[in-house]
N, C-alpha and C positions, 0 to 999 in steps of 0.2 A: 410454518404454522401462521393464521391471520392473526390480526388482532383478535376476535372473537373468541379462537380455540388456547391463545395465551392467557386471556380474559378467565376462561372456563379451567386453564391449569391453573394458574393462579390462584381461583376461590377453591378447587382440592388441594391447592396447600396449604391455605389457611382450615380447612376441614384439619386435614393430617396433622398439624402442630397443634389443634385444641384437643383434639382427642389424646395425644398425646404429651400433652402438658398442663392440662389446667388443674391437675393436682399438685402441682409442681406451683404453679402462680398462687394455690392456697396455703401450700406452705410457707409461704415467701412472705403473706400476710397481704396479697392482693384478691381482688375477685376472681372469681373462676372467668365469667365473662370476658373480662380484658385479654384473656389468650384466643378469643373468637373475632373481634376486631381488626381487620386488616389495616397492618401498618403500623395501628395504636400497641397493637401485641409486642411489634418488635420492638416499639419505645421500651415500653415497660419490662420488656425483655431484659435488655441494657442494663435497668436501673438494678433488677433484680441479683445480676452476675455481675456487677459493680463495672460497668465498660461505659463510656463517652457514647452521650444520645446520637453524634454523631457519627456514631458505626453505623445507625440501621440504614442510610444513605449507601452503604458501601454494597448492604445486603443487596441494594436494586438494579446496582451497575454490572454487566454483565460482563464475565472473564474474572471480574474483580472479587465476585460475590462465591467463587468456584472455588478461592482461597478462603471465603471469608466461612460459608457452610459451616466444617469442620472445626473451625476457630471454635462456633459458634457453640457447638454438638460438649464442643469437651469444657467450652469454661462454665455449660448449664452444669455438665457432670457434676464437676470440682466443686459448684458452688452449694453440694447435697453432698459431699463429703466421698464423692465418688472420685477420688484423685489416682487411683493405682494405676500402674501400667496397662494392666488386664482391663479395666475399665475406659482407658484410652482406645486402645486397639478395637473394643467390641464396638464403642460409639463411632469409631470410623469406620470400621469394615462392614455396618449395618446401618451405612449412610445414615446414622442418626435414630434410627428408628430402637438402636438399646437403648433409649430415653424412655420409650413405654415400658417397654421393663421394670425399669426405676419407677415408676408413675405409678403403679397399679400393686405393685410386688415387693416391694422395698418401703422400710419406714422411711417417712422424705423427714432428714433432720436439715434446713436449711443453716447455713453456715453464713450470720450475718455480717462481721467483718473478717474474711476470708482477706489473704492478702492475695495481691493481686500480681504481686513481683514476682519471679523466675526462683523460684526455690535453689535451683542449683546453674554451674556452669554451662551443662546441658542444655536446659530449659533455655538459660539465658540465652546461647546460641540460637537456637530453634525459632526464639522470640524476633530475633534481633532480625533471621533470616526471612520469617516471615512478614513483617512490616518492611522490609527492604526488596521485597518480590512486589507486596502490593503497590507500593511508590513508585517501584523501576514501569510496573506494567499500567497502571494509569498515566502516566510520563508516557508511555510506549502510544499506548491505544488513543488518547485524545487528546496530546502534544506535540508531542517533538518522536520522528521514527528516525532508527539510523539505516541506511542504504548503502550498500557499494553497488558501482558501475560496473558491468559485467561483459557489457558489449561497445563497438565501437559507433553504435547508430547514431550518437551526437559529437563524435570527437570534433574536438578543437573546442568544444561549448565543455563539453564533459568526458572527461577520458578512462580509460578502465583504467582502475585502481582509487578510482577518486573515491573517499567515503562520503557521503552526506548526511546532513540531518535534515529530515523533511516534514515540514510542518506541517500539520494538522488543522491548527487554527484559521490558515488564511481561507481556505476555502471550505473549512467549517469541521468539525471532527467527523468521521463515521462511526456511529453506534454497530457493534460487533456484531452483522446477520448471523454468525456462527455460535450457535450459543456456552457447546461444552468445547470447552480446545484448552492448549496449554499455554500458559503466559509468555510471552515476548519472542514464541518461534513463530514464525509461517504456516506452510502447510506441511513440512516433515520434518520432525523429532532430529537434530542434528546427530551426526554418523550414524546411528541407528538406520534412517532412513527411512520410516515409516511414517503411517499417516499422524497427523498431531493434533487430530479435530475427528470431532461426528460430526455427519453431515444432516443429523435430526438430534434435536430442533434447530429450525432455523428464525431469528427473528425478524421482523417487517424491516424493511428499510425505513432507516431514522437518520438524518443531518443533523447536526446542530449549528446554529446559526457562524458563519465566515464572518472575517472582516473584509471581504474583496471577493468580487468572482471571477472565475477564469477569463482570460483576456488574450486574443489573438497573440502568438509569441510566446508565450507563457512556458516552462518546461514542466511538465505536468508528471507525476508517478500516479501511475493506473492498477488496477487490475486488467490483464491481457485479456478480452472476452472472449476470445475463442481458444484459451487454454486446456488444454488435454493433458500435458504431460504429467509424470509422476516428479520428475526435480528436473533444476535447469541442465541444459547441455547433456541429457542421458542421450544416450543410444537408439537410434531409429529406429520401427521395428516391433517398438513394444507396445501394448495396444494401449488406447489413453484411457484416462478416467476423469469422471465429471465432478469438479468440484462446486463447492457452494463459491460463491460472487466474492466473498472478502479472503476466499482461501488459494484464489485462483494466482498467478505468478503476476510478480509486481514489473511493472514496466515504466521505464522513463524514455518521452518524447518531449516536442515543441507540438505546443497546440496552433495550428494552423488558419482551423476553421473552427469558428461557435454557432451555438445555435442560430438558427433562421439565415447564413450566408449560404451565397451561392457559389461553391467554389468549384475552378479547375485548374489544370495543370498542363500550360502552354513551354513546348520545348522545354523542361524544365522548371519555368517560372510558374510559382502560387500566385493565380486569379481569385480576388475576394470579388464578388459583384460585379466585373470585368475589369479592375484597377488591380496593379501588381501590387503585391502582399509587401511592404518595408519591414523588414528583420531588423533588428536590434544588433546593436556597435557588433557584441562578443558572439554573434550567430555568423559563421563560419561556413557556411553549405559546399557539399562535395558533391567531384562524381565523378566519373570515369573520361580518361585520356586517353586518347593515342598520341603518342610520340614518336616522331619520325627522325630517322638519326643518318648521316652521311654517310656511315660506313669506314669512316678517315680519321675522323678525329676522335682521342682517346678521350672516354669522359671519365674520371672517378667518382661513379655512381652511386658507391656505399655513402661517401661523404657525403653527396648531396640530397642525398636518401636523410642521412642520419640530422643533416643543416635543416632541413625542409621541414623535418617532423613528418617522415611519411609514415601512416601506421600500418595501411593495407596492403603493402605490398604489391609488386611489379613482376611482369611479367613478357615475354613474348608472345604477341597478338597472332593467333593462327596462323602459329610456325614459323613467320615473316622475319626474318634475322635484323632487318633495317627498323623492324615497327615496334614499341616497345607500348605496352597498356599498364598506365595505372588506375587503381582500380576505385581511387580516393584521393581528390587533389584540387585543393579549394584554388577559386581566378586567381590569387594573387600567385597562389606558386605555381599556377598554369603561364601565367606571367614571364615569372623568373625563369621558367624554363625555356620560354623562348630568346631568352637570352644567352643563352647557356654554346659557345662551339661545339659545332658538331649538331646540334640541336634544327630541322629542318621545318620542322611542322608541329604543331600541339594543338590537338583538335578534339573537340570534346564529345564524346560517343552520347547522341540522341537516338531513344528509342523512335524507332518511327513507324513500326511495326505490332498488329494487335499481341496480345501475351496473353501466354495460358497462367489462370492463376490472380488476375488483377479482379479485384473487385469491382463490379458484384458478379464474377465470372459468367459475364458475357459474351466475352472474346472480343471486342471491341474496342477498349484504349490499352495502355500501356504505362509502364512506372512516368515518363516522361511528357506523355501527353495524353490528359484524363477530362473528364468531364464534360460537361457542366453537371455538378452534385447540388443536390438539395442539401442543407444537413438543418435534420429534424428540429422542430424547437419544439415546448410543452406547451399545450393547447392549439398547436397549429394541426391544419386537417390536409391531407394531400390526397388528391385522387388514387384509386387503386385502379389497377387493371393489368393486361397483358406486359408492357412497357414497364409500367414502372413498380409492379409488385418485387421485381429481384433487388434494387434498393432496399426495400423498409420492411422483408418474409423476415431474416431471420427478429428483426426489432420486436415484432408482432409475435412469434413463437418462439424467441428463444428470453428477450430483454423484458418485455412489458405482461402483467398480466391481467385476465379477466378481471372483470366488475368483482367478481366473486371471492376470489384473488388465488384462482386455479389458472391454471394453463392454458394460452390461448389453445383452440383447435380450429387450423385453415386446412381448410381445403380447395383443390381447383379443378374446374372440371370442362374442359375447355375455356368460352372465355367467363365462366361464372368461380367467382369467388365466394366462396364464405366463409366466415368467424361465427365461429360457435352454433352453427347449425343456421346463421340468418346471411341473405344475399346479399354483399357489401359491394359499392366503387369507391368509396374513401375511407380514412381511418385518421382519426386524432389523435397524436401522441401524449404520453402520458409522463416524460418525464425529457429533459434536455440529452442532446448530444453534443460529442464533438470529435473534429477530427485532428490526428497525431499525427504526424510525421519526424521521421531522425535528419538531421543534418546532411546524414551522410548517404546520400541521396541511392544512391544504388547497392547501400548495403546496406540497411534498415528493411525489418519486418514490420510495417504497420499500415495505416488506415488503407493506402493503397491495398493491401491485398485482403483486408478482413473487415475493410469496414468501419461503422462510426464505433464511437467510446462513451457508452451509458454512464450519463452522470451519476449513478448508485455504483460505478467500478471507480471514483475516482478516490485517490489515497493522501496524496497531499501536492503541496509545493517544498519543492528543493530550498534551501535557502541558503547553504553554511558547508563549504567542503571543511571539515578538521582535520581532515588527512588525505594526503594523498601517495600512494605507492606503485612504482613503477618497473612493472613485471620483467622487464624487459635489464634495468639497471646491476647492478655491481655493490653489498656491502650497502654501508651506510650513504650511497649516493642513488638507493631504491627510490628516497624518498623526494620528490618534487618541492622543495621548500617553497619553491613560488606559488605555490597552490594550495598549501595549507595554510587554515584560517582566509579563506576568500567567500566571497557572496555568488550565488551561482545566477544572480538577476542581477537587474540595475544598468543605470547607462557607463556609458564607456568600456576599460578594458580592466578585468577583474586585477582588484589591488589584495595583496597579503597584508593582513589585522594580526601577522605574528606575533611582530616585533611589540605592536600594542596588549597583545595578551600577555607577552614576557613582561613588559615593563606592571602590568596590573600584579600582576603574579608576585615578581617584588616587590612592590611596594606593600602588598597584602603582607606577605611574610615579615620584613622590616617594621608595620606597622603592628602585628601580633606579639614582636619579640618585645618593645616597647612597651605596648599594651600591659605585658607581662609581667614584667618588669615595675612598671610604675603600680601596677596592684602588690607584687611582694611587696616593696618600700610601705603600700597602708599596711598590711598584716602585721608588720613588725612593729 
């Protein structure tokens, strides 16, 4: 939906709640009027069912306001003497609309100091969970998210099992495109499996202001823009489905390239502008070896498998009994392997050949050697044409939309391009990109094969593993203690802030028991 048709639902639901409430506001000892006022209405709303002016804020946040509705519906009831169960039920399963009931058909006996406490241990419950939903999911939606790593696309930076908390703040909250969905899941209903959102209405894309913008290196969590799937890691085979932008699968990469750089990918190395890209201390980059072995001397390879931290595992390179390929293996321990008796060659597999599949499937470069890429910036204009429309098609019909704020429609017709029925050679972007890549250079799905990352899919920064758990471990030795409480930025090599939260933690408790203690001694 635009602003416009939000604009237009918006003033029929101020219709909808005067028609059915302003007998309601005159019983209460207010004007009828005041229930026609957008906004003003919900204030007075508040005062009338005895609740903090600052609820009707809550009513405008969306996700938050889906909890808030039904609050709403049942403490007007209550506050007309409509407290029964029967009464509850109807207000909820008539999305509120049993209030004209009451309005029209029912004597309105307002109930002026009605209490406002939890009648029973029930209620109390109910209460308690319901203000603990709304806190966890505004916490969730435009704070702090928590993440697990799921793939090895950044190991050594970040490894599967690591949890994170991913901040919202730094690069600005995203206001929820999805308007009806359920609090603090994704896109499906946990073991259920099903969908956890409508994908109508949808609201305009909205930031709210960052303290920072994305910054070359950066480890960035996305929405994946070319997501189809139904949940991660399902089964090939099943046909995809299109989700809305904030309900699409979350992804964590290193941002490589920002807007307005020109980058490529020489054997390997990230080129910003033709100057090789400097990675930061704990940026770890892999990729695939051949290792060449005498045939004589015995290695124990599990060990050095296990000493190394190999994750990806090794293999015999086309059948070759002498050659062994791994498939993930950052210089240093490409290094140590050459070290290693027995050890002949360690040589590091470049693509040198085009590949099917590399963005913008041209058949042209390869994961290894790419470019030279534009990558889009907002307000810059780039020529269109033959050349270079497979770049910036799907931007233009899939990311950015019309003036209008419908869907682009291109067409091409030999070498004539058009958007929206007029004859175009350039196009001016309407919103920033950038591009992701994983660490783990030939096992990572991103910008190489799909392309840039619309600044409207971006979800936050990583900041804080609290846990980490290692799939692979034994018992209470699953968990990585060197890795819990670390910062997943910053210079040098990530330090554990354990030992300092344990020590916070007691002295918190220590200082409580005192606390305590020294108030009993006043009471007596």
């Amino acid at each position: 939906m635009s602003i416009y048709q939000w604009f237009v639902f918006f003033l029929l639901v101020q219709i909808v709640h005067f028609l059915g409430t302003w007998k309601l506001y005159q019983a209460a000892g207010r004007k009828s009027w005041e229930a026609a006022i957008p906004v003003y209405n919900a204030i007075v709303l508040m005062k009338i069912i005895g609740r903090p002016t600052w609820w009707t804020l809550l009513l405008f946040i969306p996700i938050i306001n889906l909890i808030m509705f039904p609050v709403i519906w049942i403490e007007t009831l209550r506050s007309f003497g409509k407290k029964s169960s029967l009464d509850t039920f109807l207000g909820i399963i008539t999305f509120g609309l049993y209030i004209y009931y009451i309005n029209y058909t029912q004597k309105l006996d307002y109930v002026i100091d009605r209490s406002i406490h939890p009648q029973n241990k029930t209620a109390d419950t109910v209460s308690s969970l319901l203000f603990a939903i709304i806190v966890a999911t505004l916490v969730h939606t435009y704070f702090v998210q928590p993440y697990t790593i799921p793939t090895s696309s950044l190991e050594k930076s970040l490894l599967i099992g690591d949890f994170l908390f991913v901040s919202k703040v730094n690069y600005g909250a995203r206001v929820p495109m999805t308007a009806v969905a359920l609090p603090m899941v994704h896109d499906s209903i946990p073991f259920v499996k099903t969908k956890s959102y409508l994908k109508w209405p949808q609201i305009p894309y909205l930031r709210l202001p960052g303290i920072e913008d994305i910054k070359r290196s950066d480890i960035v969590v996305f929405n994946w823009p070319v997501d189809t799937v139904h949940f991660f890691f399902e089964a090939k085979g099943r046909p995809g489905v299109i989700k809305p932008i904030d309900k699409k699968s979350n992804y964590v990469k290193r941002c490589v390239g920002v807007p307005g750089d020109n980058l490529s990918i020489k054997d390997g190395n990230i080129y910003i502008d033709g100057k090789v890209l400097q990675l930061p201390e704990r940026a770890k980059p892999q990729f695939s070896y051949s290792v060449v072995l005498d045939g004589k001397t015995p290695i124990d390879f599990e060990y050095l498998l296990r000493d190394m931290d190999v994750t990806d595992g090794i293999g015999y390179k086309s059948n070759l009994q002498d050659t062994l390929l791994f498939r993930a293996l950052t210089a240093k321990g490409a290094d140590r392997l050459r070290n290693v008796p027995g050890v002949t060659a360690v040589i590091q597999q470049i693509s040198k050949s085009p590949e099917q599949g590399i963005f913008p499937q041209i058949n042209a470069w390869n994961r290894d050697n790419f470019g030279p890429i534009y990558i889009p910036q907002q307000g810059k204009t780039v020529a269109l044409n033959a050349e270079t429309l497979p770049f910036y098609k799907r931007i233009i019909t899939d990311y950015e939309l019309s003036d209008s704020g419908d869907k682009n429609d291109l067409k091409v017709t030999g070498n004539e391009i058009r958007l929206n029925g007029e004859v175009i050679n350039s196009y001016t972007f309407k919103q920033n990109y950038y591009w992701m890549m994983g660490d783990n250079r030939h096992n990572s799905e991103d910008s190489r094969y799909w392309g840039f990352v619309p600044e409207n899919h971006i979800v936050g920064k990583p900041v804080f593993i609290w846990l980490s758990w290692d799939t692979n471990g034994k018992g209470f030795n699953k968990i990585r203690w060197d890795r819990v409480f670390t910062t997943v930025n910053g210079e040098g090599q990530p330090q554990s802030y354990f030992q300092y939260f344990l020590i916070a933690l007691a002295l918190f408790f220590v200082g409580e028991y005192f606390w305590k203690k020294r108030k009993d001694k006043k009471n007596i």
